[in-house]
Structure formats: structure tokens, C-alpha cells
C-alpha positions as CSV (number, residue, x, y, z in Angstrom):
1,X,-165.6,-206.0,3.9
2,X,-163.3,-203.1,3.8
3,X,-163.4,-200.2,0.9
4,X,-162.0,-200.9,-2.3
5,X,-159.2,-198.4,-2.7
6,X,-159.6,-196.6,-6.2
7,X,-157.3,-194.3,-8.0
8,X,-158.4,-192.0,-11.2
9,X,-155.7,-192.2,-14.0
10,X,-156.0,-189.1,-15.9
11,X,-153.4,-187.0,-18.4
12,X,-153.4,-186.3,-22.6
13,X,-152.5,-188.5,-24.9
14,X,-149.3,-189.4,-25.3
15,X,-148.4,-189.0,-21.5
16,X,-147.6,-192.5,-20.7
17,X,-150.9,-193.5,-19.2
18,X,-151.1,-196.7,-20.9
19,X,-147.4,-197.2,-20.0
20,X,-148.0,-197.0,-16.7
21,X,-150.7,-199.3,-16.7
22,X,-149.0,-202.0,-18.7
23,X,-146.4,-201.6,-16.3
24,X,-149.2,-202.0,-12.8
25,X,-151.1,-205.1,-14.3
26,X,-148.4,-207.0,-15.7
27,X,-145.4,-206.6,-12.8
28,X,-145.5,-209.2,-10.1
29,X,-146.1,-206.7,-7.1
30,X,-148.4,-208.6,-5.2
31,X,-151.4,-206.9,-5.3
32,X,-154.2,-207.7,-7.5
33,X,-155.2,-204.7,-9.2
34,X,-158.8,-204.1,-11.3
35,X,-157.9,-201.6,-14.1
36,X,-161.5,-199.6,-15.6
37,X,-161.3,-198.3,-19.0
38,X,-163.3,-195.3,-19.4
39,X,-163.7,-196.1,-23.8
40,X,-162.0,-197.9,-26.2
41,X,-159.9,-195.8,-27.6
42,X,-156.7,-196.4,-30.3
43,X,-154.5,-196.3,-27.2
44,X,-156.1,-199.1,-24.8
45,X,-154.3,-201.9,-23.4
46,X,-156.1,-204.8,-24.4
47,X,-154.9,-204.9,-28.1
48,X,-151.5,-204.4,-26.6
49,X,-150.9,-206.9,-23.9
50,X,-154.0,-209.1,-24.2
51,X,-155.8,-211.4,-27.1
52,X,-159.0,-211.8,-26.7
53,X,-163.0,-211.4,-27.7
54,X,-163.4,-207.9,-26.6
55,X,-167.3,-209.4,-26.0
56,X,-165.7,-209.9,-22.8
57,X,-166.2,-206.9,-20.0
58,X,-163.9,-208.0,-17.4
59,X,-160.7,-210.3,-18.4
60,X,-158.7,-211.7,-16.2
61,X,-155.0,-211.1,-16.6
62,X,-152.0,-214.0,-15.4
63,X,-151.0,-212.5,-12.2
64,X,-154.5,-211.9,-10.7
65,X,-155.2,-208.4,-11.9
66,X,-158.1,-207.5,-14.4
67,X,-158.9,-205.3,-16.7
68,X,-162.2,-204.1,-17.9
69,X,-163.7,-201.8,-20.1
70,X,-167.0,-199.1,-19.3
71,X,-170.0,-200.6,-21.3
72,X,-173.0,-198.7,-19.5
73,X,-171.5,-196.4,-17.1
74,X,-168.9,-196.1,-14.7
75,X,-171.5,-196.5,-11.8
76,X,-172.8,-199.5,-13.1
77,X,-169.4,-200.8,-13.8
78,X,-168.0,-200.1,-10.2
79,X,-171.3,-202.0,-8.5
80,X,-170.5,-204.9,-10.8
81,X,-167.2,-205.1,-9.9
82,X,-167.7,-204.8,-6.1
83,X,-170.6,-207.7,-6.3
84,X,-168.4,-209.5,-8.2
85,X,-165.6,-209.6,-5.3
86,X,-168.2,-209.6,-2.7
87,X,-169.5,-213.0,-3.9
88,X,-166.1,-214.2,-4.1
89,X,-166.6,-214.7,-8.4
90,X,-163.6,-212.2,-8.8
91,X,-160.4,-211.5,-6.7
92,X,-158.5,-207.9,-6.5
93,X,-157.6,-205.2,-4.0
94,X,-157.5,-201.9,-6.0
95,X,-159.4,-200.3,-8.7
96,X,-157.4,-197.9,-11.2
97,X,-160.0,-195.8,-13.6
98,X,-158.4,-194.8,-17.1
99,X,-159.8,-191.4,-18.3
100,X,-158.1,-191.6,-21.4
101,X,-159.2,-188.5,-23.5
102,X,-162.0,-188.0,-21.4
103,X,-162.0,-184.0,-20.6
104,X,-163.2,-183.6,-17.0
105,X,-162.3,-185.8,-14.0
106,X,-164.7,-184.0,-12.0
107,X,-167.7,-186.4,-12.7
108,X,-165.8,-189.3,-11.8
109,X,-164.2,-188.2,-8.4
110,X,-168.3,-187.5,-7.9
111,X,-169.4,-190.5,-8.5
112,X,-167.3,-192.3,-5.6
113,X,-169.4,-189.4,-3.1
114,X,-172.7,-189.0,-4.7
115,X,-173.7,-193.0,-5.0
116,X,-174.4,-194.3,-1.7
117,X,-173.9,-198.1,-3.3
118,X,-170.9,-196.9,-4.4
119,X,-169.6,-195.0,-1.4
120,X,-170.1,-198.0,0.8
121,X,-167.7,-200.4,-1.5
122,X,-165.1,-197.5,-2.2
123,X,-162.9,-195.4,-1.0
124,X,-161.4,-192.5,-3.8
125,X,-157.6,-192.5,-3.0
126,X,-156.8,-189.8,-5.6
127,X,-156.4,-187.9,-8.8
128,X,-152.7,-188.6,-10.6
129,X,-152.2,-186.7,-13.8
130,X,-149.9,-187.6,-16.1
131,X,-148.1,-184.7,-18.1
132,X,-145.9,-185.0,-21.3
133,X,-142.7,-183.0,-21.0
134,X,-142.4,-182.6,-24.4
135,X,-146.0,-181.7,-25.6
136,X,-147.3,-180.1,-22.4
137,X,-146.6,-176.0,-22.9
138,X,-148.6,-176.6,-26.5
139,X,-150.8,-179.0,-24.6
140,X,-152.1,-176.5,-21.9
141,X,-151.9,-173.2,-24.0
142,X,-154.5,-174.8,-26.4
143,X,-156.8,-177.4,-24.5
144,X,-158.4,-176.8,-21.3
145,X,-159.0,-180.4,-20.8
146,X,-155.0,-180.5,-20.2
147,X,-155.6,-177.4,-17.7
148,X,-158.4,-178.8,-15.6
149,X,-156.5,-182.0,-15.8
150,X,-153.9,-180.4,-13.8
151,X,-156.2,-178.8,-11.5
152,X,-157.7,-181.9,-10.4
153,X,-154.5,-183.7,-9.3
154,X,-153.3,-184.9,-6.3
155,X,-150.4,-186.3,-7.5
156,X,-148.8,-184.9,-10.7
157,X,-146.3,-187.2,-12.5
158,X,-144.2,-185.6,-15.6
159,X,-142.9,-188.4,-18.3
160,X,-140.6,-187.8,-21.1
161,X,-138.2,-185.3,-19.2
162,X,-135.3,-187.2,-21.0
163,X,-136.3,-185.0,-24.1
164,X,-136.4,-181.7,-23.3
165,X,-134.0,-179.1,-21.7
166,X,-133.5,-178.9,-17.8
167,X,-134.5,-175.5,-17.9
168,X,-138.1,-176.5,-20.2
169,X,-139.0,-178.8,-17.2
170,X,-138.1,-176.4,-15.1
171,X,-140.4,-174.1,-16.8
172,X,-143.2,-176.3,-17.0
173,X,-143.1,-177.6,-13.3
174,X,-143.2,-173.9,-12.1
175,X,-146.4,-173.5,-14.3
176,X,-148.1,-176.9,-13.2
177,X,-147.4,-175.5,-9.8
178,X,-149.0,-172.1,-10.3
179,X,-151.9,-173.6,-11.6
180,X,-152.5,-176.6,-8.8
181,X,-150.3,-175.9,-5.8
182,X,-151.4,-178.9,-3.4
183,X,-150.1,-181.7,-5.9
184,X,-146.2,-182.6,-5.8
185,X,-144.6,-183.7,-9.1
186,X,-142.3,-185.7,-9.7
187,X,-140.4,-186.7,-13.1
188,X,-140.7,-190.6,-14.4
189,X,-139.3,-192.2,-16.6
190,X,-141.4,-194.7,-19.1
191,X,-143.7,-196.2,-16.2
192,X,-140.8,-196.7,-14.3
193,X,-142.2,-195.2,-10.7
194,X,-142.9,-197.1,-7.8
195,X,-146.0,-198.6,-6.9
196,X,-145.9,-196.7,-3.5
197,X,-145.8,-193.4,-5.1
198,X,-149.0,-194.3,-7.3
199,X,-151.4,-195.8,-4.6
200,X,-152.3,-195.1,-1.0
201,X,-151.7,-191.4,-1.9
202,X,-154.9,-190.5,0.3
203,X,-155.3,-187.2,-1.8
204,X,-159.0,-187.7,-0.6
205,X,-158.3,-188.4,3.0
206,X,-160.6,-185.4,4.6
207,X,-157.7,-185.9,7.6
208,X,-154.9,-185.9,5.4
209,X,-152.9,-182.4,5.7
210,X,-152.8,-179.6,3.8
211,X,-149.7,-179.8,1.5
212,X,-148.8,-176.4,-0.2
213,X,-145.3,-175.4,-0.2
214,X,-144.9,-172.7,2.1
215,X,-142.2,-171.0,0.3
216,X,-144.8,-170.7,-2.8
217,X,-147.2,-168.7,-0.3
218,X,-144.2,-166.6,0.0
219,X,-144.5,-165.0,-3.0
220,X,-147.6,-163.4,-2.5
221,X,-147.5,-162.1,0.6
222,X,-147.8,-158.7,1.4
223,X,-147.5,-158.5,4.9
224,X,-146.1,-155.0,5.4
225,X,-149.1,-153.6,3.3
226,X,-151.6,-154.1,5.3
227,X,-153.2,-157.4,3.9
228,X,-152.6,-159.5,6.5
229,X,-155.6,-161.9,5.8
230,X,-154.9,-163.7,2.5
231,X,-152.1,-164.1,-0.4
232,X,-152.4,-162.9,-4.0
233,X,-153.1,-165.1,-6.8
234,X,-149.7,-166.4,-7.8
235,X,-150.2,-164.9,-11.2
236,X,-150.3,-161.4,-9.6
237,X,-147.3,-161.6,-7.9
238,X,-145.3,-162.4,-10.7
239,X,-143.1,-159.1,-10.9
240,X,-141.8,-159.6,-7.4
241,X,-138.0,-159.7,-7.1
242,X,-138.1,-162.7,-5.4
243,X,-139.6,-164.2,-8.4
244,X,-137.8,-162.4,-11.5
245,X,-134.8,-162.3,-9.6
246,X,-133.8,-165.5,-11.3
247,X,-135.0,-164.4,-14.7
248,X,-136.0,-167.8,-15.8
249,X,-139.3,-167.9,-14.3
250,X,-141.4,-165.5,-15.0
251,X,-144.5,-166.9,-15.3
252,X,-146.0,-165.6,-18.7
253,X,-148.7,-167.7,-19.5
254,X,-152.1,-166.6,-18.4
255,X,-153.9,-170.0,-17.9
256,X,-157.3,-170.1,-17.4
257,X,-157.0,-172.8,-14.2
258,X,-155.3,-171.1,-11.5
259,X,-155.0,-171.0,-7.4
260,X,-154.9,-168.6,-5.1
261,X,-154.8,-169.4,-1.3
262,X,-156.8,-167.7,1.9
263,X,-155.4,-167.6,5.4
264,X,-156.1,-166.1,8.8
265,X,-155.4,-166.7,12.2
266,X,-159.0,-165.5,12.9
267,X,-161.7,-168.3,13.6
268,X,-164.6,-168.6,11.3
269,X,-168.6,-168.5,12.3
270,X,-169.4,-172.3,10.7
271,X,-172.7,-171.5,9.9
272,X,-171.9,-167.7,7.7
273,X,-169.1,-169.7,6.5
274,X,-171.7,-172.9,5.1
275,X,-174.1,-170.1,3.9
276,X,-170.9,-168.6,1.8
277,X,-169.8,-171.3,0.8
278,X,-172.9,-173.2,-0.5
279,X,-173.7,-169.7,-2.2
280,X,-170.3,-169.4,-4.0
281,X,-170.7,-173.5,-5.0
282,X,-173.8,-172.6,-6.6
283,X,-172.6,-170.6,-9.0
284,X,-169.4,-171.0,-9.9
285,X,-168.9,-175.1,-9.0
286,X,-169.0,-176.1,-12.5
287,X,-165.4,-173.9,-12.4
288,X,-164.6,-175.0,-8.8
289,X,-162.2,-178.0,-9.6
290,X,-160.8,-178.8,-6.1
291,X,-160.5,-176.5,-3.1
292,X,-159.5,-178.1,0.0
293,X,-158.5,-176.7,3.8
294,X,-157.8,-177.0,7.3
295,X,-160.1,-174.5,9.2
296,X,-160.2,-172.9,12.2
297,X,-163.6,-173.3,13.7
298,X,-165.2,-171.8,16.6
299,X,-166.9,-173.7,18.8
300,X,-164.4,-177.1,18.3
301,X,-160.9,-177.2,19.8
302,X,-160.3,-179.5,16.8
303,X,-159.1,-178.6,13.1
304,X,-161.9,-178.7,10.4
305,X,-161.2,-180.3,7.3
306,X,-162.4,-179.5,4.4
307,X,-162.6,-180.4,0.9
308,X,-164.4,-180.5,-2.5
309,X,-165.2,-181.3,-6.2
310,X,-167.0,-179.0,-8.2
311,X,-170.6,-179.2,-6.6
312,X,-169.8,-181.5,-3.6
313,X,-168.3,-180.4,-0.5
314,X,-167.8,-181.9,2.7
315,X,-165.8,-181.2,6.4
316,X,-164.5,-183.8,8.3
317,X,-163.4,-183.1,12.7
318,X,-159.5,-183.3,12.2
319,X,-157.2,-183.5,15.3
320,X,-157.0,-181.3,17.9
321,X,-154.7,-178.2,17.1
322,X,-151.6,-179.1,19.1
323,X,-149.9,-176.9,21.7
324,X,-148.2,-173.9,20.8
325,X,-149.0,-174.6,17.0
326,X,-150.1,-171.4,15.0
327,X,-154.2,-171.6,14.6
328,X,-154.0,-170.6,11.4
329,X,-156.9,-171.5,8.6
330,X,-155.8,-172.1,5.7
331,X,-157.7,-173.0,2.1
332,X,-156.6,-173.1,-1.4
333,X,-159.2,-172.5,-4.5
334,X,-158.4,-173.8,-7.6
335,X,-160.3,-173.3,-10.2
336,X,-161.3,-171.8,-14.0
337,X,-161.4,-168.1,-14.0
338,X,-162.4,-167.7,-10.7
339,X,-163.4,-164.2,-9.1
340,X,-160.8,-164.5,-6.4
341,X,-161.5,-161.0,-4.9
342,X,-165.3,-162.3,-4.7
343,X,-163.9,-165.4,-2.8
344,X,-161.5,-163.9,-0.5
345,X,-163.7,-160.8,0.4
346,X,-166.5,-163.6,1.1
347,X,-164.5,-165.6,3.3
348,X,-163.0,-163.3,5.3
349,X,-166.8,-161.7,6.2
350,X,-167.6,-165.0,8.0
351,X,-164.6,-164.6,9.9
352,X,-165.6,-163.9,13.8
């Protein structure tokens, strides 16, 4: 049987997760789709959209999908669920987790590497985060469950653009993006996105690439000073002209989640890099939210991918660095507070 794709629903309340939802299991789109509630909370969809004994774990919706809500624990839940397709008892393609409220989706993304049971049955396709136009500056100046939120994205999705300014999106996108620079956004409207855009994402495809806009790397460059190794934390780069220049975006919240990006064109010595990195892992992972890169490895004429949550880290053999393309490793932190002089200095000491 192949892996059960499954995507982590995350965002604060009042972003339009349960929209979104409604919209997935009750639209005619072919796929049969399991939807896990992580708690009952005032917002779930059951109330909404379906009447019955809430005894029930798992109820089956008209068009094939199911919903189901977390009695024991998500682990427990997921094996159920994949036994109960295995054995042919319950039909659907996808699983969607709903983290409503729930601070961290750390724990969760861990569970589909740490359980071998559950490993074998799934595959994690990725983190979307839902983010309220309207509420989000408030949102993520007060709670740093709506920062770490946006640091675990793969996929950030803003709703309720319609009521606010151009220029307070515009604000607010700039922000998400200093914060978590590998996730595109994208503005919906009410649950109105398509299907494609929500599943098949492979944000935790070890092969997938490395998506950070280069013109965001720009800004922290300092080539001509001599730093030719690694970029500057966004934040620090703020008072370029390149960035004021516009005078809307200076970036004047200090969050507490934010990324900074390391490069070279030099190859790295895998084993001072594994002893780095499992040293760094140790004691800041709980702050670690996702940090993820293609490497340049001696001893392999193939790219090294590499990624993790927190604690748990992994590399993958990419494919071959193609002719005449730039050997340049590349890896983005992003994390809570994180020493990035510590990180960068480290890094490029297990550079050959």
C-alpha cells in the first residue's frame, strides 16, 4: 500500500481553518479526504456541518470523506486510521490534521518521523498556516504561538485581505516573510483556494528544492565587505537603502521567530558538519523550528539535502549538481531567538 499523504492544518483562531475545512470535506473534488481534530474546541466542524452522537470517533461524511476527532493521542489515532483503510473497513486518500489552538506544530510534524508504525503508513506533505489579515500584527506581537506558527509553515495562506488596506497586507506579508522565508503566501478569500495549492505541496520532500526568494537574500548581503560566506539576519539589514528606499517597509517589529540564511561555495567535511550540527540541535532544538538546505558535500558529486524539526534531523542524496550550475550550499535557520553568530561561525568551521 502506498503512504497516506497527510497535511498539518495550523493558524489562530479566527483564520478560516474551519472554513477551509468545511470547504475540503464537503466539495465534490474526488478525493476522499480523512480530516483529524486535534480537541474539541467551540470552533469544530462537527456541530457545524454534521448531527450526530459525538460517542462516535470517526464519522463518515456523504461524499466519502471522514472526519474524526483525537480521543487518546494523535499516534494512536493515525495507526487506527491506517488499520482501518488497510483492512478495507474505511476508504480515503489523504489525512488533514486540525491544530486548532494547539500552540506548537512541532510535536506533530515529529510524530510522522519518530513512530516507525507511523512512518511506514504516512508520508508528511506539509505545514500550511493560516494567518488573519485583520488580527495578525496584534496576533504575532502578543502570542508566540502565532510566531512559531509561522515559522513552521510550508505554505502560508493569508484570509480576510478584503478588510484591510493594500498597504497593511503588504505590511504583514513582508513580516511573515522575514520571519519564515522558505514559505510562499498567498491571499484567499473565505476557503475559496484550490485543492491543488493545499495538497501535494511536498514541503517535506527531502528532494524537493530549496525555495527562498533570491532577491530577499539580496538584502543582506555584504559582498564588498569582506563577508563573503553568509547573509545577515534580515532584521539587521533593515536600514539598507534598498530596503527603506520605499519607506513603507521598514521592518520594525522585533519578533522573537526569525531567519537568517548561510551560504558558501566551499564544500563541507560531513562528519565536523554532523558533530556541529547534533551539538547545536542539542541545545537549542526546542527553539530550532525548521531549518532546511541543499549542501555541498565532499566526497558525493550529488547535492545533500537536508532538513529538520526541532530535535530531528535528517539528509537525503539529492541529484547530481548539474553542469555549469554554481555549487553553492545553501541553509536557512529559522528559529526563536537563535544565536545566529553562534550558528554561522559553527558552520562555516566545518567548511573544508
Amino acid at each position: 500500500m502506498s503512504l497516506i499523504p497527510a497535511t498539518i492544518l495550523t493558524g489562530f483562531l479566527g483564520s478560516g481553518k474551519t472554513t477551509l475545512l468545511k470547504r475540503v470535506l464537503e466539495e465534490a473534488h474526488g478525493q476522499k479526504i480523512a480530516v483529524i481534530e486535534n480537541e474539541f474546541g467551540e470552533e469544530n466542524i462537527d456541530s457545524d456541518i454534521l448531527v450526530t452522537d459525538t460517542k462516535e470517533q470517526i464519522i463518515q461524511m456523504s461524499n466519502g470523506c471522514i472526519c474524526c476527532t483525537i480521543r487518546e493521542d494523535l499516534r494512536d489515532t493515525l495507526r487506527d486510521l491506517a488499520e482501518k483503510k488497510r483492512k478495507g473497513v474505511l476508504d480515503f486518500d489523504r489525512v488533514v490534521i486540525e491544530t486548532t489552538g494547539l500552540a506548537d506544530p512541532g510535536p506533530v510534524a515529529q510524530t510522522f518521523f519518530m513512530d516507525d508504525e507511523i512512518a511506514e503508513s504516512y508520508l508528511l506533505d506539509s505545514i500550511l498556516t493560516l494567518v488573519d489579515a485583520k488580527h495578525a500584527q496584534s496576533q504575532l506581537d502578543e502570542r508566540q504561538e502565532a510566531r512559531r506558527q509561522v515559522g513552521f509553515a510550508d505554505q502560508i495562506f493569508i484570509s480576510k485581505t478584503d478588510l484591510v488596506a493594500a498597504d497593511e497586507v503588504d505590511a504583514l506579508m513582508h513580516r511573515l516573510k522575514h520571519m519564515n522565508p522558505r514559505a510562499p503566501q498567498k491571499a484567499v478569500h473565505f476557503g475559496e483556494v484550490a485543492l491543488s495549492e493545499v495538497f501535494d505541496l511536498r514541503g517535506f520532500n527531502l528532494n524537493a528544492k530549496l525555495d527562498i526568494d533570491p532577491d530577499f537574500l539580496k538584502e543582506g548581503e555584504h559582498d564588498h565587505e569582506g563577508h563573503d560566506h553568509h547573509d545577515h539576519a534580515p532584521g539587521e539589514s533593515c536600514d539598507h537603502p534598498s530596503h527603506t528606499a520605499g519607506g513603507g517597509h521598514h521592518h520594525h517589529h522585533d519578533d522573537d521567530v526569525k531567519s537568517f540564511v548561510f551560504k558558501s561555495d566551499r564544500a563541507f567535511d560531513p562528519a565536523k558538519l554532523e558533530d556541529f550540527l547534533g551539538a547545536i540541535v542539542n541545545i537549542y532544538g526546542p527553539r530550532m523550528l525548521r531549518y532546511k538546505g541543499v549542501l555541498l558535500m565532499k566526497g558525493t558529486d550529488r547535492k545533500v539535502i537536508f532538513q529538520g524539526v526541532h530535535q530531528l534531523m535528517g539528509s537525503d542524496l539529492g541529484p547530481a549538481w548539474a553542469q555549469g550550475e554554481p555549487r553553492v550550499s545553501k541553509m536557512v535557520f529559522i528559529g526563536i531567538d537563535l544565536p545566529q553568530d553562534i550558528f554561522l561561525q559553527g558552520m562555516e568551521q566545518c567548511l573544508l
